[in-house]
C-alpha positions in Angstrom: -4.8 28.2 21.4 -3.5 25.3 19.2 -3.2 25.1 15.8 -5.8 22.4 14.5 -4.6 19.7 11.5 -6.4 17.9 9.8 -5.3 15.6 7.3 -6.6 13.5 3.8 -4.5 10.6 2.1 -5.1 9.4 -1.3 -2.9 6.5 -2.4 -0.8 4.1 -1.7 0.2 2.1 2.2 3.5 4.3 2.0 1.5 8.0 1.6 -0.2 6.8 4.7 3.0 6.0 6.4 4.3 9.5 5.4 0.9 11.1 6.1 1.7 9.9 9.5 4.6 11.0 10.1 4.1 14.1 9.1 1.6 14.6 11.8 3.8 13.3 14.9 6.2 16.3 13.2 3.3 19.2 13.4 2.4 17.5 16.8 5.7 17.8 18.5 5.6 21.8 17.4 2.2 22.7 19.5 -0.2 21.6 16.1 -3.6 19.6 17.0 -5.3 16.9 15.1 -8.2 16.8 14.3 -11.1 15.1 12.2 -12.0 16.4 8.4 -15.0 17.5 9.4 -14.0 20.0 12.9 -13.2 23.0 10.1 -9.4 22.3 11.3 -6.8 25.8 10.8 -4.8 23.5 8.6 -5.5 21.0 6.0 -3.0 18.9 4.7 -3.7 16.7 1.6 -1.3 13.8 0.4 -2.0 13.2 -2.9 -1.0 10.3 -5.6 -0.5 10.3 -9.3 -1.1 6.5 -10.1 -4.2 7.6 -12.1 -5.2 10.2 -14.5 -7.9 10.9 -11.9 -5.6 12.8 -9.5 -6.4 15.8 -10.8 -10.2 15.5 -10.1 -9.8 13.6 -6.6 -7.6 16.7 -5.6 -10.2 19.5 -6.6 -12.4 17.3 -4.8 -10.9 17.2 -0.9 -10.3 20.7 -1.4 -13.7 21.5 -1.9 -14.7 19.9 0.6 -12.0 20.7 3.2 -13.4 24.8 2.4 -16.4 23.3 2.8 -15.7 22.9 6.8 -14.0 26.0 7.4 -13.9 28.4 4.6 -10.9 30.4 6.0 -8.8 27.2 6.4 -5.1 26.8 4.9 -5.0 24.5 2.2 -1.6 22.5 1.5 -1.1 19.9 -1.1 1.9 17.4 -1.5 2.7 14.0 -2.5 3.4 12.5 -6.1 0.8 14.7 -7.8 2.1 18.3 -6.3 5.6 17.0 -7.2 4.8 16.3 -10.8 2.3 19.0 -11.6 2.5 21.9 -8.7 1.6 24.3 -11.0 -1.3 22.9 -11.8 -2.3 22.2 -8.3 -1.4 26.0 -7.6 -4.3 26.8 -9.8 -7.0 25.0 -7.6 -9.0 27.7 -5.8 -8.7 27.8 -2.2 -5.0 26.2 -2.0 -2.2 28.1 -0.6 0.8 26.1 -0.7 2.0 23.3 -3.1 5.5 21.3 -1.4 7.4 18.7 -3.7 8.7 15.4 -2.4 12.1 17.2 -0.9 9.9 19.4 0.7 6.9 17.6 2.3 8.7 16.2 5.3 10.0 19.8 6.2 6.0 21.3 6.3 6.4 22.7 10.0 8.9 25.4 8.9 5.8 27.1 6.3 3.7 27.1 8.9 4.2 30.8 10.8 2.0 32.8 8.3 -1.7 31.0 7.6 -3.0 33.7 6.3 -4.8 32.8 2.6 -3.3 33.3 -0.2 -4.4 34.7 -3.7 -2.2 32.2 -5.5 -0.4 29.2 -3.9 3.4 29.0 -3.0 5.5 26.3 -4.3 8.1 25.2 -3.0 9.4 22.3 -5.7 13.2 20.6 -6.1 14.1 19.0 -9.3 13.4 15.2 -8.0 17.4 14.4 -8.6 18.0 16.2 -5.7 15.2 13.9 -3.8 18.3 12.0 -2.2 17.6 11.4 1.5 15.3 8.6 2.7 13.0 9.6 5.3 11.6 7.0 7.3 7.8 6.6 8.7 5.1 4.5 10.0 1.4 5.1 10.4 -1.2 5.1 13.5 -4.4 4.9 14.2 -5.1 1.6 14.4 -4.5 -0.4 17.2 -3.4 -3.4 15.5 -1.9 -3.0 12.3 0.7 -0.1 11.0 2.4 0.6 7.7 5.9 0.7 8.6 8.1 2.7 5.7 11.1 1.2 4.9 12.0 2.0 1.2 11.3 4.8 -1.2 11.7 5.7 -4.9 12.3 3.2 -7.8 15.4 2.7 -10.3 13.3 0.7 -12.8 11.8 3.3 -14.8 8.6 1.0 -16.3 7.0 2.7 -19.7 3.4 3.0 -18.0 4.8 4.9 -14.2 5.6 8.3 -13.2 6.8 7.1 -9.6 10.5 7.4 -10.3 9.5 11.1 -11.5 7.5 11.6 -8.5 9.7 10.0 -6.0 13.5 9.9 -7.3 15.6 6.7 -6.8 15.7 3.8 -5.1 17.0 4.5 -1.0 16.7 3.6 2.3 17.9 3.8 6.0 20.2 1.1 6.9 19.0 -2.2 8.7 20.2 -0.7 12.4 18.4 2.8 12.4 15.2 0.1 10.8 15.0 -2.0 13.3 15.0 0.7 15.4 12.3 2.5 14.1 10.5 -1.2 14.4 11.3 -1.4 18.2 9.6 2.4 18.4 6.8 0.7 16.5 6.8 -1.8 19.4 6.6 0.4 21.8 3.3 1.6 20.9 1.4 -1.8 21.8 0.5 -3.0 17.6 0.5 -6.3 16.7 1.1 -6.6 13.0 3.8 -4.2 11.3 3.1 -4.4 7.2 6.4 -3.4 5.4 6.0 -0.9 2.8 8.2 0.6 0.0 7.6 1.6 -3.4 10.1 -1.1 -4.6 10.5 -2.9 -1.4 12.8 -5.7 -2.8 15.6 -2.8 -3.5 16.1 -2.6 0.5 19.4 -1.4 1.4 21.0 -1.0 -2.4 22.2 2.3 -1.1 23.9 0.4 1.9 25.5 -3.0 0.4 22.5 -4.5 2.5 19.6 -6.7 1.0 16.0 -7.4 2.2 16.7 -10.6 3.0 19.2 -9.6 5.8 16.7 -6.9 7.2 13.3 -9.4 7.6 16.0 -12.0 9.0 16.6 -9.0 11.6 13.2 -8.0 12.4 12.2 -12.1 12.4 13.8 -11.9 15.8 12.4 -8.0 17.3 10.5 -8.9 20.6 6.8 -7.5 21.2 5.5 -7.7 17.4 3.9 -10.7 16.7 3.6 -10.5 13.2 5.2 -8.9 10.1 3.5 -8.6 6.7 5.6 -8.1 2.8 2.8 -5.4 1.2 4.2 -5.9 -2.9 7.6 -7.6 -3.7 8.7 -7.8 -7.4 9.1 -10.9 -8.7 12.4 -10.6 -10.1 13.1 -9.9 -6.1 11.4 -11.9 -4.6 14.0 -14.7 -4.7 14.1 -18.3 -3.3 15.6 -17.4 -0.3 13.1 -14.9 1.0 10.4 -17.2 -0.2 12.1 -20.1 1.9 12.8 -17.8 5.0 9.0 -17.0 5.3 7.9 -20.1 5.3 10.2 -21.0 8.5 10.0 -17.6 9.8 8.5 -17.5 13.8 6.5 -13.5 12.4 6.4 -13.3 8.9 3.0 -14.6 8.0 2.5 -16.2 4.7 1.7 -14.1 2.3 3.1 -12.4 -0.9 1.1 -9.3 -3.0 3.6 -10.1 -6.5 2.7 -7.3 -9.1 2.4 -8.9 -12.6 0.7 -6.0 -14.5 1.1 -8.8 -17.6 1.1 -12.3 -18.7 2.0 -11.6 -22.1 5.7 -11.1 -22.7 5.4 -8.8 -25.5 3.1 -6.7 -23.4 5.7 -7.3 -20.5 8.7 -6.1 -22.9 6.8 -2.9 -24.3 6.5 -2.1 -20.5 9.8 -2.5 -20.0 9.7 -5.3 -16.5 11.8 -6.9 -15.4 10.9 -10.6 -15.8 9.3 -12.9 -18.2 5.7 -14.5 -17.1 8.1 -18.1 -16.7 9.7 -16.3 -13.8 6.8 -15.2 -12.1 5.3 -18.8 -12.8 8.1 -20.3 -11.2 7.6 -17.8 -8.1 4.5 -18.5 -7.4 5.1 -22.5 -8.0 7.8 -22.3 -5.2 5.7 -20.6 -2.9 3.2 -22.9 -3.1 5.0 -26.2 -2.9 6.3 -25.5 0.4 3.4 -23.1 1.7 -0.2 -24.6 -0.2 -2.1 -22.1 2.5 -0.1 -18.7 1.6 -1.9 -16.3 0.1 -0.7 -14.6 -3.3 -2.3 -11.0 -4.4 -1.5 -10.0 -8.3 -1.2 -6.5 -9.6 -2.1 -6.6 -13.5 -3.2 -3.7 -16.1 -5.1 -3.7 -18.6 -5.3 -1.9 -21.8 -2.2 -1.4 -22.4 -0.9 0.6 -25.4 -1.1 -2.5 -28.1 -2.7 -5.1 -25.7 -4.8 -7.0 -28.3 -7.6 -9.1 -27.4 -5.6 -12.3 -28.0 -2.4 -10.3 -25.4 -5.1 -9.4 -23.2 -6.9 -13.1 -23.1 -2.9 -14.6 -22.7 -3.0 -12.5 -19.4 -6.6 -14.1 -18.4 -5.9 -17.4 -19.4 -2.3 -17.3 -17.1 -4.1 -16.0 -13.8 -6.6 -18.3 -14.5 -4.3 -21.2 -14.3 -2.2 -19.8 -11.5 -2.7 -21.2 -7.7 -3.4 -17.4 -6.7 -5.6 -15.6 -4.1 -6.8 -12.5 -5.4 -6.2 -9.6 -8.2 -6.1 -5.7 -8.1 -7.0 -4.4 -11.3 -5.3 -1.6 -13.1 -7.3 -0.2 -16.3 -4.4 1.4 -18.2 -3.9 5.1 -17.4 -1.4 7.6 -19.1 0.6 9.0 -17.5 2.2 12.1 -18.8 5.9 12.5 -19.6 5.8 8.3 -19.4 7.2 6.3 -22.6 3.9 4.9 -22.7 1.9 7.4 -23.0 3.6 8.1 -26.0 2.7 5.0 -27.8 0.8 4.1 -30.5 -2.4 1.3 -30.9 -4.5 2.8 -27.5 -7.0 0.7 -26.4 -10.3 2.2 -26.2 -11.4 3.5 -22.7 -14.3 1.3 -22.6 -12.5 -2.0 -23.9 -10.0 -1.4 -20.9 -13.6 -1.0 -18.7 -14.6 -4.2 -20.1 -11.5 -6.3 -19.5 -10.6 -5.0 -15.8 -14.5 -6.3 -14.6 -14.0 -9.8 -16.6 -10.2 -10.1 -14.0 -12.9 -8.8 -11.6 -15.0 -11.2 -11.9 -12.3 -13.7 -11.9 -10.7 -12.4 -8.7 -13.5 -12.9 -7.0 -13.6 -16.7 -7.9 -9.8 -16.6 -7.1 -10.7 -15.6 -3.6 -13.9 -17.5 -3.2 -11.4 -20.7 -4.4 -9.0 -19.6 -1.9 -11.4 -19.2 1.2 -13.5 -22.5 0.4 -9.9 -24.6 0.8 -9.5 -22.7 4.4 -13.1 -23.9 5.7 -12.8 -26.3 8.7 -9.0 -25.2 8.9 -7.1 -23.5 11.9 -5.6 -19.9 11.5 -4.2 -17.2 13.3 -6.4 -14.1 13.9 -6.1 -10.7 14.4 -9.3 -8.9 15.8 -9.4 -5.2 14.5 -12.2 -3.7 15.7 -16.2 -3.5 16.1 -18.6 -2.4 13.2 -21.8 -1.9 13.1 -22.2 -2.3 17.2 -22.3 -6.0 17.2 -19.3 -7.6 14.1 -16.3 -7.5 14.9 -13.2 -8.3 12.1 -10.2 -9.4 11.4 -7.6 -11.5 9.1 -5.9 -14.6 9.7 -2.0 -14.6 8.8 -3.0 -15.6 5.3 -4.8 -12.8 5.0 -8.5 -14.2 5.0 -11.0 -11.8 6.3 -12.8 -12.9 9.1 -16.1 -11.8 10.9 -17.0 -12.1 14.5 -19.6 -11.6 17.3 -17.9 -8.4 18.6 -15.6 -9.1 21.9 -14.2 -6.4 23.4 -11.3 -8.5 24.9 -10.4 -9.6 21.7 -9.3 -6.5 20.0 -5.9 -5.9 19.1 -5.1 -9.9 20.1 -4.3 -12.7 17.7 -6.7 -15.7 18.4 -6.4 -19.5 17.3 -9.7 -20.2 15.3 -11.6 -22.4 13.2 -12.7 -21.1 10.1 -16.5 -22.3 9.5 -17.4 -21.2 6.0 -18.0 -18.6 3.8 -20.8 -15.6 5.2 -22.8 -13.9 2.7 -20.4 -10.8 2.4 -17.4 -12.6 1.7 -16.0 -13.0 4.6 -15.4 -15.9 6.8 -16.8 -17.0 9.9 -15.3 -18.5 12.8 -15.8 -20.1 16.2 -12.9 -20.2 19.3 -10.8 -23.7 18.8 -12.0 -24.8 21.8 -9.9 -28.3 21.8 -6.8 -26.3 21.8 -8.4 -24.4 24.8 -8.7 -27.6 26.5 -5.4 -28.7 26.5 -4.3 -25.6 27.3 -6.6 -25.4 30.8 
């Protein structure tokens, strides 16, 4: 009988990609999915380090994946079992730890799942992290996270990522493309281009990003494409002026800030100044008014003062943005940050994240009430709750829907009504377009 898998993501768009992959490799050797809760043979847990909760969130899905099937073999990678696997080797019931060199080659550990008293590690020094795997995720019908990029050169004071993933890489724009026309093949309609510093596409191969979404602008069967976090110090005019005329990229940018102070900005070593990002997010708008701009920011920083910390509320408030994710400060160990002086309490970085909460939520609100009585392109995702169906437009406002089961998985021309009381939008059909059409 087949070996069952099952598997449990934390993190980012691109551990999902990789999660992904990594299945379609057990699959091809005889290996079985299946759900957390079947008490699979094998569980396999991607893990993340962007917060000093990894730890905790590790133990956790452990816990819980003995909970199914107490005999079951436990094996941890990702970013946490590459900066800490011998801490993770200490977490009862785990029985083998791989590092980022070795997560992709999983299969090969496989012949003996027979419990161990004290995991294995298998763990390269990241330097020799060198060779860029690609990946997409499944298991939704509509959208995937297609892997195009991995590690970072940049080296910021608050991240371990560099650590955890070595440097910047990627395939070339040929062997991309065609992983994008296997992504075709498989009948999704939105492909969301993830990285861990996407804008450094194709440094490795004297190619730039620019070239590769000109490439995949024309792929057949894919009828939209979606830029999951840019820099801004990347995201340059000419991308910004090639999605607005593109026929699949759909307009909208997620630009991390984590600052609008420069002295914050300096001590955390970016790459950019807040004019910069100011001016990105100016350009965007005077040629695209109805694109949709997502801000990372942290808060708490080592040395953020409440003045530093109300120069990064007063910016976002002023910018034409559409929504925030907020970062309380977390340290990291063996980061430059963590090693500095002036910590904001825990609490006070509590206290600021919900006020950029709260403000994100007017962002959005802002953004959605300029949409109402407007026409967007949908795409239906799938039914919830028996009888609501939803789905975002290209500019990445969240719809709900009378559930149609012929509307899955298809892009739709609609008109947005107004506002529903859970945030999201309604819609009806744009039935003057349908006329002209019959």
């Amino acid at each position: 009988m087949a070996k069952t898998v099952a598997f449990y993501t934390l993190g980012c768009k691109l551990n999902y990609a990789e999660t992904s992959t990594i299945g379609r490799q057990l699959a091809e050797h005889g290996m079985q999915k299946a759900t957390f809760e079947s008490g699979a043979d094998i569980y396999v847990i991607n893990t993340c380090s962007v917060t000093d909760h990894a730890d905790k969130k590790c133990r956790k899905v452990v816990k819980e994946a003995l909970r199914w099937n107490s005999n079951a073999f436990v094996v941890i990678i990702g970013c946490y079992a590459q900066l800490k696997p011998a801490e993770i080797s200490q977490i009862p019931g785990v029985d083998l730890v791989l590092g980022a060199a070795e997560k992709f080659n999983l299969v090969s550990h496989l012949s003996d799942l027979s419990k161990k008293e004290k995991a294995d590690i298998f763990n390269s020094p990241i330097k020799e992290t060198n060779i860029f795997i690609p990946g997409f995720s499944e298991g939704d019908r509509t959208r995937t996270f297609m892997k195009v990029q991995d590690g970072c050169d940049y080296f910021c004071t608050f991240c371990t990522i560099p650590l955890a993933r070595g440097a910047s890489r990627s395939a070339n724009i040929a062997d991309t493309i065609k992983r994008a026309e296997e992504i075709a093949n498989t009948g999704v309609k939105e492909v969301v281009l993830t990285g861990v510093n996407l804008g450094d596409f194709g440094i490795n191969h004297n190619q730039n990003f620019l070239q590769l979404i000109q490439e995949l602008d024309n792929l057949d069967h894919i009828e939209r494409f979606r830029i999951s976090s840019i820099e801004p110090n990347l995201l340059n005019e000419e991308i910004i002026s090639f999605v607005a005329s593109s026929k699949k990229f759909v307009p909208h940018f997620h630009i991390p800030l984590q600052s609008g102070s420069d002295e914050i900005l300096k001590k955390m070593r970016r790459r950019y100044e807040r004019n910069l990002y100011e001016d990105r997010v100016s350009q965007i708008k005077k040629i695209m008014p109805h694109c949709a701009i997502g801000v990372d920011v942290i808060v708490g920083f080592p040395g953020e003062t409440e003045d530093e910390f109300l120069k990064t509320y007063d910016f976002l408030n002023a910018l034409d943005i559409s929504y925030l994710h907020v970062f309380p400060y977390s340290e990291r160990p063996n980061t430059t940050a963590a090693k500095m002086k002036d910590r904001i309490p825990v609490k006070e970085r509590m206290r600021r994240g919900e006020m950029l909460r709260i403000l994100s939520e007017k962002k959005r609100r802002h953004f959605y009430d300029q949409h109402v009585g407007t026409v967007r392109n949908v795409l239906f995702e799938k039914e919830e709750h028996g009888n609501v169906m939803n789905g975002f437009t290209d500019n990445y406002i969240k719809i709900s829907a009378p559930y149609d089961p012929l509307a899955v998985n298809e892009v739709q021309r609609v008109i947005l009504n107004g506002i529903l009381d859970d945030g999201t939008m309604a819609c009806e059909p744009n039935f003057s377009e349908v006329l002209q059409l019959s």
